[in-house]
N, C-alpha and C positions, 0 to 999 in steps of 0.2 A: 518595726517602723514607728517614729516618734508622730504619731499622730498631732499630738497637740503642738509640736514643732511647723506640721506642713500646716495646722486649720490658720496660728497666729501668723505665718508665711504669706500667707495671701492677699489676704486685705493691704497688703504693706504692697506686693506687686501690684495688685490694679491700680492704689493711688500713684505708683510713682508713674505705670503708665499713663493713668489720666490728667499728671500734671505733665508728663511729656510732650501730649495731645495737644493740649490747653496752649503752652509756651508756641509749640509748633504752628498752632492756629494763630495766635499772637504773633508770631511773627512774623507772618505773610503783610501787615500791616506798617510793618514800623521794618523790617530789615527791604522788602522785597519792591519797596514801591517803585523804586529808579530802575529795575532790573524790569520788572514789569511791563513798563512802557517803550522800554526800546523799539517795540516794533512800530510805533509810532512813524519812527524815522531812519531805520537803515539800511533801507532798499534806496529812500530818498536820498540820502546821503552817500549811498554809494554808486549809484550810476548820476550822479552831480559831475556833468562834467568831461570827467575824467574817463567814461565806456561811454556805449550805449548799446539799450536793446536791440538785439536784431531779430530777425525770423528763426534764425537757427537755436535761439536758446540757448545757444553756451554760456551767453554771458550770465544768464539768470540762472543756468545750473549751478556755476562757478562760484558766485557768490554764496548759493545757496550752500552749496557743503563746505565752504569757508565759515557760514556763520555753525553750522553744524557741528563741527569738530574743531571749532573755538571755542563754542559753550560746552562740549563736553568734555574738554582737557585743562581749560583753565580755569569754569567754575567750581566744574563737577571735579575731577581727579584733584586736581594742585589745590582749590580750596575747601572742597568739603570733605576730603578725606588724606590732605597730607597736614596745610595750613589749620585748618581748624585746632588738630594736636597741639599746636606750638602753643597755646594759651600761656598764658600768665595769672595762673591760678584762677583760669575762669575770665579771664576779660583779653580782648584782642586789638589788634590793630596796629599803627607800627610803633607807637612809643613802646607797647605792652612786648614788642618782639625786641626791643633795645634794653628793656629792665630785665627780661629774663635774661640778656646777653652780660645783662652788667652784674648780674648776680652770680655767672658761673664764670670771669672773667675780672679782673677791679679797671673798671672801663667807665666806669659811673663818671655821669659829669656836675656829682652833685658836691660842692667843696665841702661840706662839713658831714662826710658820712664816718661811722666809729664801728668800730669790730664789735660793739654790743648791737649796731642794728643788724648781725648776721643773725643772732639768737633769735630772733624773732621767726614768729611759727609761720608764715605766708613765704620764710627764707627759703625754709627745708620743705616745702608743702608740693615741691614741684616732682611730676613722678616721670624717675629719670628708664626709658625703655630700655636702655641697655646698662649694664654695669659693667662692662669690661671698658677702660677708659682709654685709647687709642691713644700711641706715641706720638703721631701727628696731632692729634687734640691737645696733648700736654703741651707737644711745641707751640703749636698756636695761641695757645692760652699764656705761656711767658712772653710770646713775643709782643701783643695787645696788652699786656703789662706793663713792659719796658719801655715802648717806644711810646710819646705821648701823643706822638703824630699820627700814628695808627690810630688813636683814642678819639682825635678831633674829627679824623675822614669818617670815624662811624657815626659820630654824632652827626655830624654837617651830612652823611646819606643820611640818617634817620630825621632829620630837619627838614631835608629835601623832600623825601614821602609825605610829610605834615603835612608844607605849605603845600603839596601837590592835591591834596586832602581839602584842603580849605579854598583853595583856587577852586577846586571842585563846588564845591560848597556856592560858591559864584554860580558856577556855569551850568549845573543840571539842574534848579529851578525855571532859570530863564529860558533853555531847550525844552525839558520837558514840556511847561506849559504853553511855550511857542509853540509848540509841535502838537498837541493837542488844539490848541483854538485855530491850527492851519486845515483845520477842519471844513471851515467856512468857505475857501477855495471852491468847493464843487457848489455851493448855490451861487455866487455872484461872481464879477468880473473880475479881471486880475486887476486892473485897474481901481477898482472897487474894494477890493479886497487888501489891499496892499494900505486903504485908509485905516478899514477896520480891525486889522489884526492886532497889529502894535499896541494902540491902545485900549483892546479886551485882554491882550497879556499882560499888557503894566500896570492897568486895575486888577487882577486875577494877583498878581506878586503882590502889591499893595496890600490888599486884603492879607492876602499867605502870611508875611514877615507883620503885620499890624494884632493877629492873635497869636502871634508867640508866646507874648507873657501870659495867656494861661497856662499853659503849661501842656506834655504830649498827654496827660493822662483825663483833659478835660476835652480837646479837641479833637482826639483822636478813636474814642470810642466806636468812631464808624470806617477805623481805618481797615480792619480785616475784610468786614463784611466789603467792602468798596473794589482793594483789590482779590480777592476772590470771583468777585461777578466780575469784576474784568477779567482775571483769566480765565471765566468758564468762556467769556462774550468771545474771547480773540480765538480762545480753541474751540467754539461752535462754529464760527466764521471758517477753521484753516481747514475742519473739516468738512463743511459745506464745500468750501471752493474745490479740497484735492478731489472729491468724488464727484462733484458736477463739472468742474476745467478739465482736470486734466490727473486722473490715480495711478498713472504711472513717474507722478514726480520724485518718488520717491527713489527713485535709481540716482537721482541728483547727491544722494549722501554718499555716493560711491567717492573716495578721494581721489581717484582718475578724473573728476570734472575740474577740479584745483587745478591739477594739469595742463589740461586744455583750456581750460581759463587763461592762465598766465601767460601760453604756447600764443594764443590770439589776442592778447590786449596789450602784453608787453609791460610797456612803464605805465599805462592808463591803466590795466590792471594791480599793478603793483601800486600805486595813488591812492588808487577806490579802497585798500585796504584800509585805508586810515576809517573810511564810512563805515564797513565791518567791522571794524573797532569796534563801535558804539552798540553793539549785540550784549557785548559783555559790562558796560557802563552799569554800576551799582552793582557786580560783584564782590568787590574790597567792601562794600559793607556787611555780608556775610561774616567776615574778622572782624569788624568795629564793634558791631554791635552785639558780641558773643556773650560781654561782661551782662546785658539785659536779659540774656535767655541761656542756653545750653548747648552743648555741642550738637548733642543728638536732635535737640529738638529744631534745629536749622538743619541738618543734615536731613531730616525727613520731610520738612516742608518744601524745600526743593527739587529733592529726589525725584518727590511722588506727586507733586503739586506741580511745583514751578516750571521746574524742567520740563516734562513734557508736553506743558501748554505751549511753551516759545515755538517748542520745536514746530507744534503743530500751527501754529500760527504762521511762522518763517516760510513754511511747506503750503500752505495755503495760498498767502501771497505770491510765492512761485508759479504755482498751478494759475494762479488769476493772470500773472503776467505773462504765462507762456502762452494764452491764447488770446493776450491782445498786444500785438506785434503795434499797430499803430497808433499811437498817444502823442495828442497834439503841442504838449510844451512837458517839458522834463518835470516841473514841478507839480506835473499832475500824476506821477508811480509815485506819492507816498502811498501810506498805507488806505485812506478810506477810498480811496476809486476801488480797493479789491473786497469795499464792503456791501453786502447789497443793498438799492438807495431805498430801500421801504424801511431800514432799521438806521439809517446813517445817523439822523438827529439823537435818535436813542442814545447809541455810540457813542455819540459826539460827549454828549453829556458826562456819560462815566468815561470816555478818557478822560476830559478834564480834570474831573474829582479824582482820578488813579494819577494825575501827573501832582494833582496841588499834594495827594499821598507821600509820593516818590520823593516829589522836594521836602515835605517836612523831613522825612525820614534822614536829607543828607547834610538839612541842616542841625539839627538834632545833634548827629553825631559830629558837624563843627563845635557844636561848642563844647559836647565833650572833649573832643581832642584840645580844644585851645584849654579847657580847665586841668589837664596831665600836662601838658607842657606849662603852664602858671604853676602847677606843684612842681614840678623837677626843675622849677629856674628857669626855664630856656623860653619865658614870655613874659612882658608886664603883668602887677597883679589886676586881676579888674572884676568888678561885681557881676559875683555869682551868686543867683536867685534860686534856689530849690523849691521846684514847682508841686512836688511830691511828696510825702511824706512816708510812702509806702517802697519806692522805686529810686532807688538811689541817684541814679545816673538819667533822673529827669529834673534838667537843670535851663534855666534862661540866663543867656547874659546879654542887658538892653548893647551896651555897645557895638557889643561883636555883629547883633541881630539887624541894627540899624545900616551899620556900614556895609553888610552885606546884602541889605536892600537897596541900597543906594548903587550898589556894583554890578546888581542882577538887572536893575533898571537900562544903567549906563551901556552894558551888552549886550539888555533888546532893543533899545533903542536906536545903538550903532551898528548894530549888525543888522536886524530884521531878514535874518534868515536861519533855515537853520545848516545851510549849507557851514558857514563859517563857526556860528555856534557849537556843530559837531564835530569841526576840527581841533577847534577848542578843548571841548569835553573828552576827546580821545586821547588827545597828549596829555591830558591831566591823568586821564585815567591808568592810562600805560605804565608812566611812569611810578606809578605809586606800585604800580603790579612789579615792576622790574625793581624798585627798591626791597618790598616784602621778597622777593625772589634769592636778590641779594643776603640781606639779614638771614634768611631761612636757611640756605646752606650753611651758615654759622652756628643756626644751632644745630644742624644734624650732627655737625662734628663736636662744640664744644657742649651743650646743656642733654641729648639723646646719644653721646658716645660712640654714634656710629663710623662706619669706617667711612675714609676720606674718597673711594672711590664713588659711595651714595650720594655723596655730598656733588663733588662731578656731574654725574647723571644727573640730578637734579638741574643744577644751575645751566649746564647745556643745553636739558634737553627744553626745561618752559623758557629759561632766559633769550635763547633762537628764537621761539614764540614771539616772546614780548619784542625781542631786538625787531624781528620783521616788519611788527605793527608798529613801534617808535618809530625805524626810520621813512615809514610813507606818512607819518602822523608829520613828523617833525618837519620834511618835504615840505607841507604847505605851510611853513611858518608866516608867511607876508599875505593868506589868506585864513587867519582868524589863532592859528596854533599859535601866536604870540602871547596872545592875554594870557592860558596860566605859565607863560614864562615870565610873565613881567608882573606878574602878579606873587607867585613863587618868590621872584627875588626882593619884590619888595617883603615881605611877612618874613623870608630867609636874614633879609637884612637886621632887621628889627628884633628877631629871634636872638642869631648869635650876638648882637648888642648890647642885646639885654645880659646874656651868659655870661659874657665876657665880661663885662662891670661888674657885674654879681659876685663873680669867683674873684675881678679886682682889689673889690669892695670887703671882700672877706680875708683873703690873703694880707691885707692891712689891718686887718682886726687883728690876725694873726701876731703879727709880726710885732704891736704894739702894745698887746694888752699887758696887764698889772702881775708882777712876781708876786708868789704867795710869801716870801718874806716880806716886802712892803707892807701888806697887809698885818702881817705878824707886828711888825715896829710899830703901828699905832695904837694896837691893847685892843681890850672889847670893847671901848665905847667908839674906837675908829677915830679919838684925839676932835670928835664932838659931842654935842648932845644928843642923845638917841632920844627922839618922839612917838608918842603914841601910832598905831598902825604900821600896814604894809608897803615897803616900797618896791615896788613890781619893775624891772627892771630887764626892757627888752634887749636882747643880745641873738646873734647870728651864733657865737663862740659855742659850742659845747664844752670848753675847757678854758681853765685861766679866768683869768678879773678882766673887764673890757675896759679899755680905757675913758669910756664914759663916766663909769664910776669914780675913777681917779680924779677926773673934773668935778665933780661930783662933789665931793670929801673935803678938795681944797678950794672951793670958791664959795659953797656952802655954809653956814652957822650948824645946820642942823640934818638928820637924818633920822629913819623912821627905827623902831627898834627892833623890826623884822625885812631883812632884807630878802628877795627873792629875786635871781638872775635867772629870766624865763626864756628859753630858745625854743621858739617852736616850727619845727624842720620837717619837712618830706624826707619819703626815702624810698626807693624803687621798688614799692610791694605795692597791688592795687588796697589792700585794707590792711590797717593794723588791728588786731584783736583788742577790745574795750580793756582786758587783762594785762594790757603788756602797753598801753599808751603812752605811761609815764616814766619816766626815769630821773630817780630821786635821790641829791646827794646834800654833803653839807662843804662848808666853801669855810676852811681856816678851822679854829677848836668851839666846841660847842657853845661856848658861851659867847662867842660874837652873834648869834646867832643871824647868820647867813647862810642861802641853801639856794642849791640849784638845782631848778627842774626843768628835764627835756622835754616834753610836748609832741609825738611822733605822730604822724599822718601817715595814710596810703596817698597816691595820686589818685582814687576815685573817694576817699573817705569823707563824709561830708564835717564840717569843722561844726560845732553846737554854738550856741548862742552866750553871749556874753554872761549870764548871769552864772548859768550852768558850766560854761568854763572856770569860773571864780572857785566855786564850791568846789569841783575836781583839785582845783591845782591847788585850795588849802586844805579837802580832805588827802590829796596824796601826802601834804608834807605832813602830816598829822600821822599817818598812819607809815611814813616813814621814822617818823619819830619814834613812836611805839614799838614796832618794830627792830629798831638798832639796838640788836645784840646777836650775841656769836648765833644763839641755838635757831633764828630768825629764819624761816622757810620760805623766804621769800628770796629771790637770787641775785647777787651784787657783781657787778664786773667792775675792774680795774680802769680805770681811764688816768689821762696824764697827770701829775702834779699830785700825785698822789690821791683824786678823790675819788672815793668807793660810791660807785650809782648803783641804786634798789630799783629794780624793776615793780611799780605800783601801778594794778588798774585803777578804773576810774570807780566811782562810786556805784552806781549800778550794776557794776562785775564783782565786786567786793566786797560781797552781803557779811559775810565775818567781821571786816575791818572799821575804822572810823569812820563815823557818817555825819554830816554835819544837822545840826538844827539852830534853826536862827525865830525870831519871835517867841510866842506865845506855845510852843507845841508841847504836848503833855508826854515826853520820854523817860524811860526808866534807864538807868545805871549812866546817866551825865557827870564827866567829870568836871565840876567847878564850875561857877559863874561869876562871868568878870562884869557884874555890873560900875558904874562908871562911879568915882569920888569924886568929891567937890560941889559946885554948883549944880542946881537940881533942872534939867530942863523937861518940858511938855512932856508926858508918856508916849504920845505918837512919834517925839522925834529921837528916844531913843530905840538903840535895837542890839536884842541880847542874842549873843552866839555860845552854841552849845556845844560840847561834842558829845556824842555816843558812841561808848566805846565796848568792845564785846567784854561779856564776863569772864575771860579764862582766856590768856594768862592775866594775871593782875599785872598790872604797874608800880614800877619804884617811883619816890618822891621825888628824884629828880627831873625825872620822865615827866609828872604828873604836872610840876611845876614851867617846865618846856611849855609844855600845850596849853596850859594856863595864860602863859604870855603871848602864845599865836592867837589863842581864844579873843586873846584883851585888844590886841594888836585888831585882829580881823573884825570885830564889833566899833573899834574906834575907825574904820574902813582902808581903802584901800586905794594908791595913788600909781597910776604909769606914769614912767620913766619911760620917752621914748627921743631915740637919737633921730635926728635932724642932719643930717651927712650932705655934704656938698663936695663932689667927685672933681677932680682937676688932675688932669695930666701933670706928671713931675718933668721941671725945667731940664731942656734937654731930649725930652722925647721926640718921637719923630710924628711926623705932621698926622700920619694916621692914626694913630692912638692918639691925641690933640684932637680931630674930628667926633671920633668915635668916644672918647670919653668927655672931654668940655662941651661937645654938642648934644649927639648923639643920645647917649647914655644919659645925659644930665637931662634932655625933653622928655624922656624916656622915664625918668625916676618923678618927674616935675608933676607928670600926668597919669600916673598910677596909682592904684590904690594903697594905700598902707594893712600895717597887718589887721587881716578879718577880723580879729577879737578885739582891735582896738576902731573899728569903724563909730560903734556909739556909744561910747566911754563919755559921758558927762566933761566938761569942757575942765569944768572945777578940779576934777582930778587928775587929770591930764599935763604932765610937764615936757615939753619939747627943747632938747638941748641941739644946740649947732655944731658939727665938726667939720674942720675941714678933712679931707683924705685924699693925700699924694699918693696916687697910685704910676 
């Protein structure tokens, strides 16, 4: 027995279970807060109406093992132990179930994606459960190839789950905390009450959306502890009521009472379903919010926490309602009439702070989603604030935050109830459940190779689920389920608007940019003078000359003597490794000297700050330089027009390779210094760039003499080149694309951010060129 194998074995197991623990406890804070408070409101919400209590109890059985054997099939089976699997290398939710899809499928709706983003290690990182790859998988997979249309409906389904995501994003703030301050009901009049509610929830959201921008990891430090004593409160409560009301309620989980339910309420029973909806309300963030913690470590705080609180709270409130047959007005069976009145204010208190929880928690994860849709195209760009520096996917963005304050207002204050509000919140919810449902049978077959019959069973057996609860959700469309349909279609609208100009906009780059013979025909000085410094040169192309350049050349006197054509592009991985970011080529024979480098992103990768992006992109082309020759261990793929791209990480991953030093810094084995000739200015105002370069291999003088010139180039600074595009329909077109791109798209580009690395780029260096583009 290798003893000293098992003593260094262990320590290794206790930390990873103590970080298991740890995430686990952390997540009850930030995943579990909307799931939490349901009980809040869905007895109220579902005898709204549509039943009502009788003496006989069926109704409150009926509901009761409805809400039972929908949090145990749709949280618990389908997402904590089917859905969870489907990750994207560690992050969830539905963009993350469309990139995995795009990756074992070319279904991607990103225009400029190249066979060197397959290399990439987050590509192959996915672990496939089965290896035997099904004939119907194959077919499947060529026909989502070929057909484009196939390509669009998955998109525009995975766009649909989005807005149904951020419609949410609306609507479970303003119920939660509606539902929490409807607390107030049992001390004062209805009358009375009906003053005060509104506006202690519109002050309560006010406050919520007004500390966003500190960020979740300032304000939220009392998020666990908060919901935890609310689930111990709601499952002391269910167990107080079943043993003092009524301890035989628990025959009520028998699914025979669904039966008899349905058999006595009919269509009022089939209605109220949409109210039991709202049981499972903050499930889907269980998947959202996977990429912040771990599979297991959700899968245990629910199991063993969550779950069994609801249940017992669910079961308590039953027990309280089944022996009080008579209650004076429907809006008095929510949850605190079944709490008892010496602890009510208690209660009151921590639901509140468990509901303002729940809502941080769903806005949080809007703006994550809306920052995966801004990387993959499919949304304007707009500022993102990273609140974090530890936690990647803790991010503010004021836009998105303010407009969704303004929307959670607009909802409590037109609705003031939560009758309507949770019909709302359930069609949101539903549908996002029935999207992921969708997606998820696609990958059983295409990305886990399983057979097509599992795949079947699956989408029947929850899809039936979900189809039951949409269609009593969608039912009361004209009493509240409109909002996330009209909310849905505005952000759907916007979304593909955006796409479709995008991919417009690029397909014109395409189609127009500059032949590498052109290039050829004007010599290395390009037929001007070449100046001191970089000219930075932003382009969408990963290949070819953009035609900006071309304007460039011929309207200009002069240009810099280093040119750089910089694309920097998403691509359907949540992170690109710091080793593999760059991709590095040269543009026509080396002494033009002109190079292009790619810039690759995940949809969660956070983008670095301007100065430190500079240094990357001329340590990469430095250490591409170096580099270029046959015996070079660094890996080159083929791209169009012949140019050969080196895969270069960034500077911090590439402790071997060229590392920049600028100023005064004391380094050993520096090749050359380009201080400046001519006229002598102030010592502060110049500034000397260095490189260091590793000792072994040495460098030829050619090489030596390259870097000297970037050296000289990048000390004398560095100038963007950024296009200025104005989109116009081409004459002829039909009136929708005339909408959609002269309006639409063009408000759309007018009020968006430009690219992140050029947000604070000094004005002075900064050159903005116009083009028009007939798309």
């Amino acid at each position: 027995m290798d003893l000293e194998g098992v003593l260094s074995d262990s320590p290794l197991k206790r930390d990873s279970w103590k970080t298991v623990l740890t995430l686990a406890y952390q997540s009850l804070g930030v995943v579990y807060g909307d799931l939490s408070t349901s009980p809040l409101y869905v007895y109220k919400s579902a005898f709204a109406e549509d039943i009502r209590h009788s003496e006989t109890n069926e109704e409150i059985y009926g509901v009761l093992s409805f809400v039972f054997w929908t949090l145990t099939l749709i949280p618990l089976v389908k997402y904590v132990f089917i859905v969870l699997r489907a990750n994207d290398n560690g992050e969830g939710g539905t963009f993350a179930l469309y990139s995995l899809l795009c990756r074992y499928a070319r279904v991607s709706s990103l225009p400029n994606c190249q066979l060197a983003d397959e290399e990439l290690s987050e590509y192959n990182k996915d672990v496939i459960l089965s290896n035997d790859k099904s004939v119907f998988g194959s077919s499947l997979k060529s026909t989502l190839e070929k057909y484009r249309v196939l390509q669009k409906v998955l998109l525009i389904l995975a766009l649909i789950g989005t807005c149904m995501v951020i419609g949410d994003g609306v609507l479970t703030p303003a119920l939660s905390v509606f539902s929490a301050v409807s607390g107030l009901e049992l001390s004062m009049s209805k009358e009375q009450h009906q003053y005060v509610e509104v506006p202690v929830a519109c002050a309560i959201l006010v406050f919520l959306f007004a500390l966003q921008h500190y960020g979740t990891h300032r304000v939220g430090f009392l998020f666990a502890p908060v919901v935890i004593t609310w689930l111990l409160c709601i499952s002391a409560i269910g167990v107080y009521n079943i043993f003092h009301w009524n301890p035989h309620v628990y025959q009520a989980l028998s699914p025979y009472y669904m039966y008899k339910f349905l058999k006595k309420t009919q269509k009022g029973g089939w209605m109220s379903l949409g109210g039991i909806l709202l049981c499972i309300t903050g499930s889907e963030a269980m998947f959202a919010d996977l990429g912040h913690f771990s599979q297991l470590s959700i899968q245990i705080a629910f199991t063993f926490v969550v779950y069994p609180s609801l249940i017992l709270a669910y079961m308590g409130q039953a027990a309280y309602l089944s022996k009080h047959h008579i209650i004076e007005n429907d809006y008095r069976i929510g949850f605190y009439v079944s709490v008892p009145e010496k602890i009510r204010w208690p209660v009151l208190a921590i639901a509140i702070l468990a509901a303002v929880v729940g809502s941080q928690a769903i806005i949080t994860g809007t703006f994550s989603i809306i920052k995966q849709c801004s990387a993959l195209g499919c949304f304007p760009k707009v500022k993102i604030i990273h609140t974090s520096s530890k936690v990647h996917g803790q991010i503010y963005i004021p836009e998105i935050n303010w407009t969704l304050m303004l929307l959670c207002l607009a909802v409590t204050v037109g609705f003031r109830d939560t009758k309507h509000m949770g019909n709302a919140s359930g069609l949101a919810v539903i549908t996002v459940m029935l999207v992921t449902t969708c997606l998820m049978s696609l990958v059983i077959v295409l990305c886990w190779h399983k057979n097509i019959f599992l795949a079947i069973c699956f989408i029947f057996f929850f899809g039936s689920i979900e189809a039951l609860y949409f269609s009593a959700s969608l039912i009361k469309f004209r009493e509240g389920a409109w909002v996330p349909i009209a909310l849905s279609l505005i952000f759907l609208i916007v979304m593909y608007v955006w796409h479709y100009g995008t991919v417009k906009k690029y397909e014109f780059d395409v189609q127009n940019k500059v032949s590498i013979n052109w290039l050829l025909s004007l010599g290395p000085n390009l037929g001007i003078v070449r100046v001191r410094g970089i000219g930075l040169i932003h382009t969408e192309l990963v290949s070819g000359i953009p035609a900006i350049f071309s304007h460039f050349v011929t309207n200009l006197p002069a240009f810099h003597q280093v040119v750089v054509f910089l694309c920097v592009k998403s691509v359907p991985v949540p992170h690109v490794r710091p080793e593999e970011r760059f991709l590095v080529g040269r543009v026509g024979p080396k002494e033009y000297r002109l190079y292009r480098c790619i810039a690759r992103y995940g949809y969660r990768d956070i983008h670095k700050d301007d100065v430190e992006f500079e240094k990357d992109l001329v340590c990469s082309i430095a250490e591409f330089i170096r580099s270029e020759r046959p015996e070079s261990n660094l890996g080159t793929v083929d791209l169009e027009n012949d140019e050969k791209m080196t895969v270069v990480g960034t500077t911090s991953s590439n402790l071997d390779g060229i590392r920049l030093s600028e100023n005064d810094e004391e380094l050993s084995e520096i090749v050359g210094s380009s201080e400046q000739k001519g006229p002598q200015y102030p010592e502060k105002l110049k500034k000397r760039v260095r490189f260091v370069v590793p000792e072994s291999p040495r460098i030829d003088l050619d090489t030596q003499e390259e870097l000297r010139e970037l050296m000289d180039a990048r000390e004398a600074g560095m100038a963007f080149i950024l296009g200025h595009c104005y989109v116009r329909a081409k004459r002829g077109s039909s009136l929708m694309k005339k909408l959609v791109i002269n309006l639409g798209y063009d408000f759309l580009r007018r009020n968006s951010r430009g690219p992140r690395y050029a947000v604070s780029i000094p004005h002075a260096s900064t050159l903005e060129v116009g083009m028009i583009y007939l798309v």
